[in-house]
DOFI-810163 format. One record per residue (C-alpha): x, y, z. Coordinates in nm, 3 decimals, decimal comma. Example, Ala and Ser with C-alpha at 12.3 -4.5 7.8 and 13.67 -1.06 7.14 Angstrom:
REM DOFI-810163
        x        y        z
    1,230   -0,450    0,780
    1,367   -0,106    0,714
REM end
This chain:
REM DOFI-810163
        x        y        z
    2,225    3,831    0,100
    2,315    3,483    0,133
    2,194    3,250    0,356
    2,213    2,905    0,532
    1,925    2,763    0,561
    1,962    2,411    0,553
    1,724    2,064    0,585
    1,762    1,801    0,809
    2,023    1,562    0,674
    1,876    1,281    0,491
    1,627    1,485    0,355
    1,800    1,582    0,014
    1,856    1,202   -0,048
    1,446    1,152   -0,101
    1,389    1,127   -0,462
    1,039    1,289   -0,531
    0,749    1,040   -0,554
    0,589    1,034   -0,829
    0,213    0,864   -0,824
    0,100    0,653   -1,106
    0,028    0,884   -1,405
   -0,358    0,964   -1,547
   -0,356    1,140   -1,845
   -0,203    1,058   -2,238
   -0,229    1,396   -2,443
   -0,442    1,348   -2,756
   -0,629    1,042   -2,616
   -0,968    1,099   -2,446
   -1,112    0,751   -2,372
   -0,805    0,652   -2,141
   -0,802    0,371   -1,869
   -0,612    0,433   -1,574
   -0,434    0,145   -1,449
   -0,126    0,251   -1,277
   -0,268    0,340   -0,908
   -0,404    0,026   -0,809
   -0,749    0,184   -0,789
   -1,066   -0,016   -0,729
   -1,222   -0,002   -1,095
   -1,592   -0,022   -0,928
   -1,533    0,259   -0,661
   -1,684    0,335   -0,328
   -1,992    0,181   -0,213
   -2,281    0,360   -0,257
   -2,337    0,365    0,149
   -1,963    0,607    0,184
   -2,115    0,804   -0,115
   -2,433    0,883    0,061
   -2,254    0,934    0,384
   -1,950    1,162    0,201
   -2,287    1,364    0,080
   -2,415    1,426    0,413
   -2,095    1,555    0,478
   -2,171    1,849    0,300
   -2,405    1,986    0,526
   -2,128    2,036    0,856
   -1,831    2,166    0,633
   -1,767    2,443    0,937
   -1,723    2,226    1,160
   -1,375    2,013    1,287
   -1,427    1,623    1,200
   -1,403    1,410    1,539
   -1,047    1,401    1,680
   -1,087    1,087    1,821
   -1,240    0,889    1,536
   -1,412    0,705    1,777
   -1,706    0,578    1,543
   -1,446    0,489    1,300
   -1,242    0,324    1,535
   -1,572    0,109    1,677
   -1,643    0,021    1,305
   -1,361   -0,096    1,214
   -1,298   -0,329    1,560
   -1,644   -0,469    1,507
   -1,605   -0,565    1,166
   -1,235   -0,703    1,212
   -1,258   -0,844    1,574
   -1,053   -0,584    1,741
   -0,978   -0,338    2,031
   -1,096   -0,016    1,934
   -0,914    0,107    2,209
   -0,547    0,034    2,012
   -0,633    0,133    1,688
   -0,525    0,519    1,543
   -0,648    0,630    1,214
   -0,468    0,874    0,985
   -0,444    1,009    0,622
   -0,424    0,743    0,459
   -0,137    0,449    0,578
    0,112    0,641    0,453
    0,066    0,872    0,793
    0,088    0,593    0,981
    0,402    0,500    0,830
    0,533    0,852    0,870
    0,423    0,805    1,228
    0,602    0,518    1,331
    0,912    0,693    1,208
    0,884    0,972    1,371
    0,837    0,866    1,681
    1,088    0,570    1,657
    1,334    0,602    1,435
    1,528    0,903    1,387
    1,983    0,966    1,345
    2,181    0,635    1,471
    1,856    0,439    1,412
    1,784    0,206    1,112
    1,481    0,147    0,929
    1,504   -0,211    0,754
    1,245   -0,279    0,449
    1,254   -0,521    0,122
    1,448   -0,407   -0,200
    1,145   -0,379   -0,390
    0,922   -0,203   -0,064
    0,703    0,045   -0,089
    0,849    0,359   -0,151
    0,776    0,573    0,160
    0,930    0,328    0,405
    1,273    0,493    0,217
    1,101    0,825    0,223
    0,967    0,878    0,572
    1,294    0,694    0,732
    1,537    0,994    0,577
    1,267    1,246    0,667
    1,290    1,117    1,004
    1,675    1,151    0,978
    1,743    0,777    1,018
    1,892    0,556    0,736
    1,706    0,295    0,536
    1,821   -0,059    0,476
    1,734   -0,200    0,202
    1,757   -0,644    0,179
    1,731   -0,829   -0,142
    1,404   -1,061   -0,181
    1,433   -1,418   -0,307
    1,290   -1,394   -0,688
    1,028   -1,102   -0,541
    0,931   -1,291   -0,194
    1,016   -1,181    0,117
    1,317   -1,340    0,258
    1,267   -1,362    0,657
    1,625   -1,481    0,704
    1,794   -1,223    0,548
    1,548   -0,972    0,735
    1,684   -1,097    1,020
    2,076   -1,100    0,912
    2,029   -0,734    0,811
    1,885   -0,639    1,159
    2,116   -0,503    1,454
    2,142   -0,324    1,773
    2,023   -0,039    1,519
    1,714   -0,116    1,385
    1,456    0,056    1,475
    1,162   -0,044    1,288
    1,093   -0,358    1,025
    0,833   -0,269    0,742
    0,721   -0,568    0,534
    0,427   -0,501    0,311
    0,207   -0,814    0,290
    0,082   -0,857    0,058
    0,378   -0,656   -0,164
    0,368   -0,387   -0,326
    0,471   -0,439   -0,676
    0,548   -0,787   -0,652
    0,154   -0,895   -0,544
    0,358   -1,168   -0,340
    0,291   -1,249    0,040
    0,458   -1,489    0,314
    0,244   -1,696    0,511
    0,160   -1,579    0,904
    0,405   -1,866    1,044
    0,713   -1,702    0,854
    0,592   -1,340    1,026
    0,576   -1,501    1,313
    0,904   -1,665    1,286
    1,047   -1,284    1,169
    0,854   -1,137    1,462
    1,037   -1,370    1,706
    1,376   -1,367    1,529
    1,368   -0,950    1,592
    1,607   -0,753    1,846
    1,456   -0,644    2,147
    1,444   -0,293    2,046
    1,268   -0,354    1,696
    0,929   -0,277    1,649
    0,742   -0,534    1,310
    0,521   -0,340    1,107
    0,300   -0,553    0,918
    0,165   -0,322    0,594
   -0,164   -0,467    0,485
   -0,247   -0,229    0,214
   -0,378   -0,522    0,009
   -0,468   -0,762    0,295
   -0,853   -0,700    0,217
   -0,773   -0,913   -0,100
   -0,688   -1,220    0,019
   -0,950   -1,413    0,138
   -0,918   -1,497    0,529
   -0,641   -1,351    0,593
   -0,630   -1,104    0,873
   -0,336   -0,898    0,840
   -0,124   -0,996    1,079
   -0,413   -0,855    1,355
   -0,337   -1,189    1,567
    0,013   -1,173    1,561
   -0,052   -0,795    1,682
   -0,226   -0,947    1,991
    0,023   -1,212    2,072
    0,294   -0,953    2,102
    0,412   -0,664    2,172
    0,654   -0,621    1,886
    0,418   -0,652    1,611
    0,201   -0,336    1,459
   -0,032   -0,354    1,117
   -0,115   -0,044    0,948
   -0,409   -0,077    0,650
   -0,573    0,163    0,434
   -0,946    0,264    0,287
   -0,727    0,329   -0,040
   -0,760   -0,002   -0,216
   -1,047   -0,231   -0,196
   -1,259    0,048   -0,053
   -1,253    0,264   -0,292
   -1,151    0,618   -0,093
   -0,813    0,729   -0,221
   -0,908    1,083   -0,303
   -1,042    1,094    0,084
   -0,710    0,920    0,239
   -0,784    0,744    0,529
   -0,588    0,519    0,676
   -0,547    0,315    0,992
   -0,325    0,122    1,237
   -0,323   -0,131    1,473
   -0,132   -0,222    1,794
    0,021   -0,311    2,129
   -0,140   -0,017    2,344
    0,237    0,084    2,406
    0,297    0,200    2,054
   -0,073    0,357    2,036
   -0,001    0,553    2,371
    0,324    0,719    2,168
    0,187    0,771    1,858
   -0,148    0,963    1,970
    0,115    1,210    2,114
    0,232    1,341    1,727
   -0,091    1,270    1,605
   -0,210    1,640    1,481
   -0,601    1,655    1,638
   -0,765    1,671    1,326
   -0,527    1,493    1,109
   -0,870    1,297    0,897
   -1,140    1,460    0,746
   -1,503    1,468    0,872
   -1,604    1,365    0,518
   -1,308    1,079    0,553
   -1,420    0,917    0,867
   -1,808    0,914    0,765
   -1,710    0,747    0,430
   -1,488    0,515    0,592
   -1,739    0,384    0,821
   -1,997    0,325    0,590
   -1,758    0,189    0,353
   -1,610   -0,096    0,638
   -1,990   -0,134    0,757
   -2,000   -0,222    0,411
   -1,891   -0,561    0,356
   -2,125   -0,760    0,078
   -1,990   -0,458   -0,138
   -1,611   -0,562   -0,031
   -1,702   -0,890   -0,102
   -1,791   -0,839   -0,425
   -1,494   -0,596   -0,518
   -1,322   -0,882   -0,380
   -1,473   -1,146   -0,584
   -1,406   -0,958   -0,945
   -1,100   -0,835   -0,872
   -0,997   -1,255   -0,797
   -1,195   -1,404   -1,139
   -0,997   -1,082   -1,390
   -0,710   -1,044   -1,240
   -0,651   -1,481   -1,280
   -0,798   -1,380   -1,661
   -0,529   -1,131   -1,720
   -0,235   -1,318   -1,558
   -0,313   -1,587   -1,769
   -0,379   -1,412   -2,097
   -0,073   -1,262   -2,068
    0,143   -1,549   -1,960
   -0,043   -1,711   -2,353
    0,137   -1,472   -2,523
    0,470   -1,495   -2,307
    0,414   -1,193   -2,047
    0,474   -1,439   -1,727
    0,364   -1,315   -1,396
    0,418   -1,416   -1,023
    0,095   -1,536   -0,846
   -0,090   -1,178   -0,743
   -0,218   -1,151   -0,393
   -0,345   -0,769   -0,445
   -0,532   -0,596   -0,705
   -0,234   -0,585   -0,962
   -0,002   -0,840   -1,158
    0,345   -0,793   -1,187
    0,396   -0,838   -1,578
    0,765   -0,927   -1,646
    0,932   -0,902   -2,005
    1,297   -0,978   -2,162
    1,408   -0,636   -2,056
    1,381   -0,312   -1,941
    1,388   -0,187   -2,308
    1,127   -0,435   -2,381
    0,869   -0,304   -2,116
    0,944    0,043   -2,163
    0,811    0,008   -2,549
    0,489   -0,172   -2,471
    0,419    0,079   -2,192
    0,462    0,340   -2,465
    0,259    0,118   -2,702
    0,008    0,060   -2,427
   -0,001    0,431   -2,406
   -0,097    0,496   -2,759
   -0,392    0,278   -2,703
   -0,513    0,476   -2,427
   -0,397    0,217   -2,138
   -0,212    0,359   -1,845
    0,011    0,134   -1,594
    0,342    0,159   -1,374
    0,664    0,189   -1,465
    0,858    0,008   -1,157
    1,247    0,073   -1,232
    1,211    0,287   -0,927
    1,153   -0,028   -0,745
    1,427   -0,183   -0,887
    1,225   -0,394   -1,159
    1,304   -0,218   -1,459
    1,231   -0,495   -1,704
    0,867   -0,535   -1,528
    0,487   -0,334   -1,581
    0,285   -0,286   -1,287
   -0,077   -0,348   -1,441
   -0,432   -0,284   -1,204
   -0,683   -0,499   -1,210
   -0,951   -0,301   -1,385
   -1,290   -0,410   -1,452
   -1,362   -0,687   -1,760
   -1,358   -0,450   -2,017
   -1,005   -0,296   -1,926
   -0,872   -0,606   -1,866
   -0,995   -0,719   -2,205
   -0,827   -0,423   -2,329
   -0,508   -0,466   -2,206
   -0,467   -0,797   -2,289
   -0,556   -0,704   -2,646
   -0,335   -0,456   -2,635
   -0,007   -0,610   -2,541
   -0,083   -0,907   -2,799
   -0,067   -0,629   -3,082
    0,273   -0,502   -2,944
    0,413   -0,917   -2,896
    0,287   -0,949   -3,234
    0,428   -0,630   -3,374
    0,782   -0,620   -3,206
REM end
């Protein structure tokens, strides 16, 4: 029996993501550096409150995060009342589209985005637009020539992600203002934790009402196996998106972690601090040995080589050493190496590592 059971369109033209990779077979002692994980982990206040967890695993988490919610506005200066939390960012993200974007509509992001603005604007039917960056920085003005009585929704991850670039708050602003009346800004501050006073775009949020933030517990938090995510924004876009929000969409163990972990903060600060003093040591070591690298704003460098061939042999050369990072052709910088920031002794490693292949090729 045949039959015709058919998607939504859009839906066949997502290419499967594929996270960064863990494991090289053969090779035990192997450093992961292709997620963009914090090398030091979680604080040891969201361990002790994940373990307590453990105790009330029959019971349904909190659907209103509220205590996560509070934490979070009293650490960043916010309204708890217009912040939503989900499973990790990328929730968020598929929120937004959801509810906003959808056939007819256009979802506008850089070329070298994050990956799931493409995927969650064809799974909410609508088509993605895709606008070059000027030598991997945002470009407000042509943003702003790509948008139309279309678009829907403008992503721009600040800091990047895989460029580790940023634009200052004036150009959002200037974006934010430039916008059709019908566009909603979403400001994705991923790696916004890592640059020092830098809020995320959370005042630009309360100035307007076109502006949203979304951030994550991912990054410098440490909790990427417990996704957790959250948003930020003008209480009309909070009042739509608590409508598709499924009630227990985060974890009991999630939220506890979470708020410990933002509670937190001389442990961010110190994540914060290494992260800043190795990943300047490995931009630079690399750029010694002619591996140049845009200035990093996250918890990764960009590395950039000849060509595409080039970077695909030291990633298999870094492999054999037991060093994992990203590939990026998918984000249309083939000839590039997305590298972590691991602790001294990866870093160390890595830089090692790539000499022997410059030396060797």
């Amino acid at each position: 029996m045949t039959h015709n059971i058919t998607p939504q369109p859009g839906i066949m033209d997502i290419a499967l993501y594929e996270g960064g990779a863990s494991h090289v077979a053969g090779l035990d002692n192997v450093v992961k550096l292709s997620s963009n994980e914090n090398p030091l982990g979680a604080s040891e206040a969201a361990k002790e409150a994940f373990k307590r967890c453990a105790f009330d695993l029959h019971r349904y988490p909190d659907s209103d995060h509220s205590a996560l919610r509070a934490a979070i506005a009293d650490v960043h200066g916010l309204d708890a009342g217009r912040i939503i939390c989900g499973a990790g960012s990328d929730e968020i993200i598929a929120f937004l589209c959801q509810a906003y974007a959808g056939p007819g509509r256009e979802v506008v992001h850089t070329e070298h985005g994050f990956a799931m603005y493409r995927i969650s604007a064809l799974a909410a039917g609508a088509t993605p637009v895709s606008v070059k960056e000027r030598e991997r920085v945002t470009d407000v003005d042509a943003i702003l020539a790509a948008c139309s009585e279309k678009t829907a929704l403008v992503f721009l991850a600040n800091p990047n992600n895989p460029t580790g670039t940023m634009i200052g708050l004036a150009d959002i602003a200037r974006l934010a203002d430039g916008l059709p009346a019908q566009t909603l800004l979403v400001i994705d501050g991923a790696y916004a934790e890592f640059v020092d006073g830098y809020d995320g775009g959370a005042a630009l949020v309360d100035a307007r009402e076109n502006v949203f933030m979304t951030r994550t517990f991912s990054k410098l938090y440490g909790l990427g196996s417990l996704r957790v995510g959250w948003g930020y924004g003008p209480q009309h876009v909070i009042d739509v998106l608590m409508r598709i929000k499924g009630p227990f969409n985060v974890s009991a163990a999630g939220l506890a972690a979470a708020e410990a972990a933002v509670r937190d903060q001389a442990f961010a600060q110190q994540c914060r601090a290494e992260n800043a003093r190795w990943r300047d040591w490995l931009a630079n070591a690399l750029a010694e040995i002619g591996v140049p690298s845009d200035v990093s704003l996250a918890n990764f460098i960009l590395a950039r080589f000849a060509s595409a061939q080039e970077a695909n042999a030291c990633d298999d050369f870094l492999r054999t050493q037991g060093l994992i990072v990203r590939r990026v052709g998918g984000y249309n910088l083939p000839h590039c190496l997305r590298i972590t920031v691991g602790d001294e002794s990866a870093c160390r490693r890595v830089a090692h590592a790539v000499r022997q292949f410059k030396e060797g090729a």
